[in-house]
N, C-alpha and C positions, 0 to 999 in steps of 0.2 A: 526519702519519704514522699510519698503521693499525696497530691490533697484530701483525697477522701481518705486518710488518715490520722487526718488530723484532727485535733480535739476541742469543741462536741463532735464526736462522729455522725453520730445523727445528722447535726446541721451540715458538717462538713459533705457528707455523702449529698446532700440532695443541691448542694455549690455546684457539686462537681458538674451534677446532672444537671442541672440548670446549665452550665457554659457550655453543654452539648449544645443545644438547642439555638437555634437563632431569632432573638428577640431583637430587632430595630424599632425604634417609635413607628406606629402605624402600619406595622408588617408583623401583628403578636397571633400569629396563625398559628406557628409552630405552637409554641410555648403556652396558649389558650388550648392545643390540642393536649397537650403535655399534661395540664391541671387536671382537663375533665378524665383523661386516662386514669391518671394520681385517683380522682374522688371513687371512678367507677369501681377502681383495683382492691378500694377499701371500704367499698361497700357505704358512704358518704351521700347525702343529698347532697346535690348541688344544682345552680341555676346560674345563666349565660343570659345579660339584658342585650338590648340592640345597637350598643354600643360598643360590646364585646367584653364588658368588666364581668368576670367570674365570682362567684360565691359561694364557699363551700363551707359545710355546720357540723359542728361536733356536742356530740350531746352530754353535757357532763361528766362528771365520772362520779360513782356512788356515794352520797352523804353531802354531794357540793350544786344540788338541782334549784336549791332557793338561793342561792346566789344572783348576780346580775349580768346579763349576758355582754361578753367584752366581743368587740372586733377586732381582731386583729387587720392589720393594712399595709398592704404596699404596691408598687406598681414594676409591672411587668416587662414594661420595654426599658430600653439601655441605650445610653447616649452609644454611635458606633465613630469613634473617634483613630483614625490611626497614624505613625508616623508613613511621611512619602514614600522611604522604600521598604514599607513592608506591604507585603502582598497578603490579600484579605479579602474577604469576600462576606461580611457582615449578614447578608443573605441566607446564606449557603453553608459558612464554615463555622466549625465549633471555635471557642475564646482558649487559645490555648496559654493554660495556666502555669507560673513554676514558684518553689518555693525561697525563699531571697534572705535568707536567717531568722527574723520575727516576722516577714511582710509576705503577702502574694502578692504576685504579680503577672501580668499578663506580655505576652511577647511581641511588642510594637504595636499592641493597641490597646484600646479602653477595657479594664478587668472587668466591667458591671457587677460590680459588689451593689455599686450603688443603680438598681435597689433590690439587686440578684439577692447579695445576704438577706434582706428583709423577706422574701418568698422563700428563700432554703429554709426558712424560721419559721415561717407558717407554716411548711408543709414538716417541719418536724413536731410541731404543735400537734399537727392532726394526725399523723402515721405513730407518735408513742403511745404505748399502751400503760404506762408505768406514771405518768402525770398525772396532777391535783387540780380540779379546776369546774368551774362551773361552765356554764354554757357557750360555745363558743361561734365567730363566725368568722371565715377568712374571707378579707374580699382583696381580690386582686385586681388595677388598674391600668386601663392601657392608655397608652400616647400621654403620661406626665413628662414627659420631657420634654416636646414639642407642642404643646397645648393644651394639655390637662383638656383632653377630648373625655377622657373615663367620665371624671369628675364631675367635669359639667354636665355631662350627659346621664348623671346618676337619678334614675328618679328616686320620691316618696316611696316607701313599704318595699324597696330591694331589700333592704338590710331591716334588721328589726332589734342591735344591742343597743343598750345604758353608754357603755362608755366605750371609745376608740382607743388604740395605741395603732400610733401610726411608728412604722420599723424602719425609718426614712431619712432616720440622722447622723452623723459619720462624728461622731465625738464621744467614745465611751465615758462615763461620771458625768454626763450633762444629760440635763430633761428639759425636755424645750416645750414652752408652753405658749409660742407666739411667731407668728413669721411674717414677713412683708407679701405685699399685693405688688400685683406688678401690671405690665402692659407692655407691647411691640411698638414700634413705631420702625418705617421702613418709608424710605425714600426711592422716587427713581428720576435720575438725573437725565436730560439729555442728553445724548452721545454722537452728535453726527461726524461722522467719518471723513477724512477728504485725503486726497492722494501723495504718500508721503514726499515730502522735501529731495531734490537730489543732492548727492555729497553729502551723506548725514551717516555716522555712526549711532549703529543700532546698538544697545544691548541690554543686558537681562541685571535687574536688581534685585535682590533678594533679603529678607529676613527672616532668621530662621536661627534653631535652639532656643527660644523659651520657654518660658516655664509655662503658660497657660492656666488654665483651672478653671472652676467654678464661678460665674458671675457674681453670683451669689456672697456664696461662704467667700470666695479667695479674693471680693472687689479691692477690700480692705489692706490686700497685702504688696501693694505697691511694686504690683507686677508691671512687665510693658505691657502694650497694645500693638502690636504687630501691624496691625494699620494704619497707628496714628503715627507709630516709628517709619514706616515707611512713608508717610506721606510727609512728616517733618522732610525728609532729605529730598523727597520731590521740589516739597517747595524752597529750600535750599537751592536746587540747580535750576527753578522757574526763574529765579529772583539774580542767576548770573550769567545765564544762557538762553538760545534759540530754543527752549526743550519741547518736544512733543511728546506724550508718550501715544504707545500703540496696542497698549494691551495693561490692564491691572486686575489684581485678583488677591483676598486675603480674608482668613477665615472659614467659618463653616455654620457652625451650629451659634444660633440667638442664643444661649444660654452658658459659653463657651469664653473665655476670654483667649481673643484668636493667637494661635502660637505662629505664625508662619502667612509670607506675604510676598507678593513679588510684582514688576511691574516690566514689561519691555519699552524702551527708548529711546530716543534720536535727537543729537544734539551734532550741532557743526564739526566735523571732521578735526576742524583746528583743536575741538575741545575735548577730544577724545583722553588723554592722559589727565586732562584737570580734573576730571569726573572722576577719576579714579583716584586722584589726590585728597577730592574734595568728602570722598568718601571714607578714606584712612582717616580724617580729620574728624569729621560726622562721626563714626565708628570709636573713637575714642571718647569722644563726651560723652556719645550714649551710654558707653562700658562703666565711666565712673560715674552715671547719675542712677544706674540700675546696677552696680557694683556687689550689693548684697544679694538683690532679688534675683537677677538675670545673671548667674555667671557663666553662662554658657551660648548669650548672646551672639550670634553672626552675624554679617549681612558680604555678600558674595557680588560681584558684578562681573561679566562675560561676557563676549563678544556676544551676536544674535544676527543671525543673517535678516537683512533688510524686508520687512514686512508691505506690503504696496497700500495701506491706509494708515492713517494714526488721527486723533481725536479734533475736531476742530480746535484751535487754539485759545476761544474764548472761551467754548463749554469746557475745555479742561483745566482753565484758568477760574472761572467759578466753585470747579467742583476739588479742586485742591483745597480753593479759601471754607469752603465750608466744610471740609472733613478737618482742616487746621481749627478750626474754628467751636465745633463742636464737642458739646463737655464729653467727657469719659473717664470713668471711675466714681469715687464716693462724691459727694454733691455736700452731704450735711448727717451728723451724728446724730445719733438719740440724746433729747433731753432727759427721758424719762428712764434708761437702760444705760450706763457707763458701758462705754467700748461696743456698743451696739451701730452697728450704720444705719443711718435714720433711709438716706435717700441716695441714689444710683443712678448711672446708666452705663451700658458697656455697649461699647460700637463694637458689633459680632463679625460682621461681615461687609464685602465689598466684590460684587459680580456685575463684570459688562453678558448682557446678552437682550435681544431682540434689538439693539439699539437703543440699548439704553445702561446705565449703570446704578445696578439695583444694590442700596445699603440700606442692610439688616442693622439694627438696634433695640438693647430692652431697658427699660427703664422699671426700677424699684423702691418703694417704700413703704413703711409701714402705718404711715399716712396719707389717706389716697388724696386730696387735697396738693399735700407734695408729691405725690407722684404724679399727680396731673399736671403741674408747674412744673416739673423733668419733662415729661414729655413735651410742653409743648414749648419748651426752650430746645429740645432739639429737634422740632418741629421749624422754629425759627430760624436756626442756623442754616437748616438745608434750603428751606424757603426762598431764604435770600441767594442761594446761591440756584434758584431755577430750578429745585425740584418741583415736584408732587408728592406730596407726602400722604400718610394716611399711618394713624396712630388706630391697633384693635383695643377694643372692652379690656380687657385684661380680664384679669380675676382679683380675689379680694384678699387682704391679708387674713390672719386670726388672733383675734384680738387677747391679751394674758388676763388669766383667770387665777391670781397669786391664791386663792381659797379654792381650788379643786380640787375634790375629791379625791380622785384619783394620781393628783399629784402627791397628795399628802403620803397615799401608798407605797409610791414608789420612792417618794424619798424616806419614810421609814424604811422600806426593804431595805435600801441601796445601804444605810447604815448598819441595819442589824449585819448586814450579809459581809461587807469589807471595811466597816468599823472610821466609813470617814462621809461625811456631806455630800451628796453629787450638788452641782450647778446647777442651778434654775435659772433659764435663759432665753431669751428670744431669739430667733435667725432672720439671720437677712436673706436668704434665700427664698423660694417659693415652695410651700408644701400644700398638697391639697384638702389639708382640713378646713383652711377657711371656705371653701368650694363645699365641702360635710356641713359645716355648721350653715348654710343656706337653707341646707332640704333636712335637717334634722338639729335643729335649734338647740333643742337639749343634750346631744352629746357632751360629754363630760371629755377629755382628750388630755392627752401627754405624746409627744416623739423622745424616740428612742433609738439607738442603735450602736454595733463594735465602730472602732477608729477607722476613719478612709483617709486618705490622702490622695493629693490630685485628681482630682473626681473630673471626668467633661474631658478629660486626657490621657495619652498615653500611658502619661505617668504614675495611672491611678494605681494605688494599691491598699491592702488592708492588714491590719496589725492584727496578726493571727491571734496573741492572747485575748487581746480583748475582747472575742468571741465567745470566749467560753464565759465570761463575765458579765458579758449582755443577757446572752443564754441561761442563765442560771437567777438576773437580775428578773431576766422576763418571766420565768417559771417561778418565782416567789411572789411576785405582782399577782398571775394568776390563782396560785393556792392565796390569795389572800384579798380576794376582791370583795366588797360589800354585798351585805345579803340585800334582797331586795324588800325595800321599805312597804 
């Protein structure tokens, strides 16, 4: 079976089309080309602001015109995430999809379900002729993954509905009525270079096979940190040996908890097998302290032929104590939400280049207050060890409305329709409605969406049934929206 086989066909068919297309955060040319084709093909109004977020209107359908006009929402680019030896071209090449018993999946790289299925949904909204529903308006969003550039950049009078559903949520029977704010913070360390040691054994360390995920949604699940894993054993062989290293690199995307990390190095000749001792040892703690979550944990070391610089000794001796040093993962829970994570941060990345060593981090909460107190505690940890730091605005969370409207809708549907409660819940993650509720105060809003897993990696994929249960969830929301008062 092929995926555009699968069922809703409707939505499935316009998946498939969608992972033709090549959407990257801040490269949504194709896939902005793709929309306005879609609106012209079907004879749709639609309009492109300067920021590139698309929006297309569907006008009623007979007997449903005094209704209240819903947005539908989602965003258009895709985290492009992939394993090392697959060969990809995120650019260029289409997300080739296969099907895995109840799950899609994508082959060694990121599936973009998220937030691929939220646009295959809108545009099966606007292409059925056979739906109930009042006034409609699709807006689709660019760069939420890297910036929420759409969002911010959304003026007054783009849009003009009552209420949003944002199609943004990877958890079918939960409706989310709240998410955290967040902010970057990004450090760049010193790096000066000097001429490596003679008699020194070079070689390459590695970690690699984790799980990764979502900063977000996955903070919680007591994943490693590929950085901070690796820089534990750094500082392990600072603290027995001559070490220098000559090279580190681990990570990618600020939004990403990094799966994979490596560093080249030089230590005295004489200590060449200890490192390798020290490393079976290292290698086993980590196994049974991430036993559940990681069981598929590596870490690799290999010879490397002698590189002719490696890091000054004291800038790499600061800049170990402050990657040790600094928080990562949950910080503090919700008092007001059981099992909610209140406050965050996830060390994403870690890159030498210009002479220097640039570390990516984001910090989250659904109080910004604390998330201001995240960021500027790891503000302080890099401080001390001689960066320059510089923490961005962020953006703002969305605050729960237990009396909305529109949630009431959807959780009656969600009973009439499969005879059991959905979840009403906040994320810790970041969605761009509180960025909506800035320039249109009144929005009314719920998130929604089928099951993801692994989202921000490889590993992402999406539980085919619950597609058709979202799909079916959404089309009763809409035959059943409030007339307008």
């Amino acid at each position: 079976m092929e995926v555009k086989d699968l069922t809703p066909k409707i939505v499935f068919h316009y998946f498939d089309e969608i992972c033709q297309v090549p959407r990257p955060s801040k490269k949504e040319e194709k896939i902005r080309a793709y929309l306005i084709s879609f609106a012209e093909s079907k004879g749709l109004e639609y309009k492109v602001d300067e920021a590139g977020n698309v929006l297309i209107k569907k006008n009623a359908t007979p007997g449903m015109e005094n209704r209240k006009t819903v947005i539908l929402q989602s965003h258009i680019d895709m985290v492009c995430e992939k394993n090392n030896d697959t060969v990809h071209d995120f650019e260029n090449d289409p997300i080739q999809t296969y099907i895995d018993g109840e799950w899609l999946k994508a082959k060694g790289t990121t599936l973009g379900a998220d937030n691929g299925i939220g646009v295959a949904t809108q545009l099966a909204v606007l292409a059925s002729e056979d739906l109930q529903h009042g006034p409609v308006e699709c807006l689709f969003t660019v760069d939420e993954e890297t910036g929420l550039t759409g969002a911010f950049a959304l003026k007054e009078g783009f849009m003009n509905g009552d209420i949003l559903l944002n199609l943004d949520s990877e958890d079918e029977g939960e409706l989310f009525i709240g998410c955290a704010g967040g902010a970057g913070t990004t450090a760049q360390f010193p790096c000066p270079m000097v001429k490596s040691p003679e008699g020194y054994f070079f070689f390459r360390v590695t970690v690699k096979g984790l799980t990764g995920g979502h900063s977000g949604d996955d903070i919680n699940k007591k994943r490693a940190n590929a950085n901070k894993v690796l820089n534990r054993y750094l500082m392990l062989l600072s603290q027995k040996y001559d070490l220098y290293i000559a090279e580190i690199d681990g990570g990618n995307l600020h939004n990403a908890i990094p799966r994979e990390a490596h560093a080249v190095c030089a230590v005295p000749m004489k200590d060449k097998e200890s490192v390798r001792v020290d490393l079976n040892i290292f290698l086993a703690d980590v196994e049974n302290e991430f036993s559940v979550t990681e069981p598929n944990i590596r870490m690799d070391l290999e010879s490397e032929t002698a590189l002719p610089e490696v890091i000054e000794k004291s800038a790499m001796t600061k800049f170990l104590n402050s990657i040790h040093a600094v928080h990562n993962g949950v910080f503090a829970m919700s008092q007001d939400m059981e099992g909610l994570v209140e406050t965050s941060s996830n060390l994403a990345s870690i890159k030498m280049r210009d002479g220097q060593i640039v570390v990516v981090t984001s910090q989250r909460s659904s109080i910004l207050s604390s998330r201001m107190d995240m960021s500027q505690t790891v503000r302080s940890a890099f401080e001390l060890g001689g960066a320059t730091v510089t923490t961005g605005d962020g953006y703002p969370g969305w605050k729960p409305n237990p009396s909305s409207e529109i949630l009431k809708v959807a959780v009656d549907s969600y009973k009439a329709l499969f005879g059991t409660e959905p979840k009403v819940k906040a994320i810790h993650a970041g969605l761009e409605c509180g960025l909506f509720l800035e320039k249109y105060p009144s929005l009314d809003m719920v998130s929604f969406g089928p099951t993801l897993r692994g989202v921000h990696s490889p590993d992402e994929r999406m539980l085919i049934p619950t597609v058709e249960k979202f799909w079916m969830h959404l089309l009763d929301v809409l035959k059943n929206i409030p007339v307008k008062a």
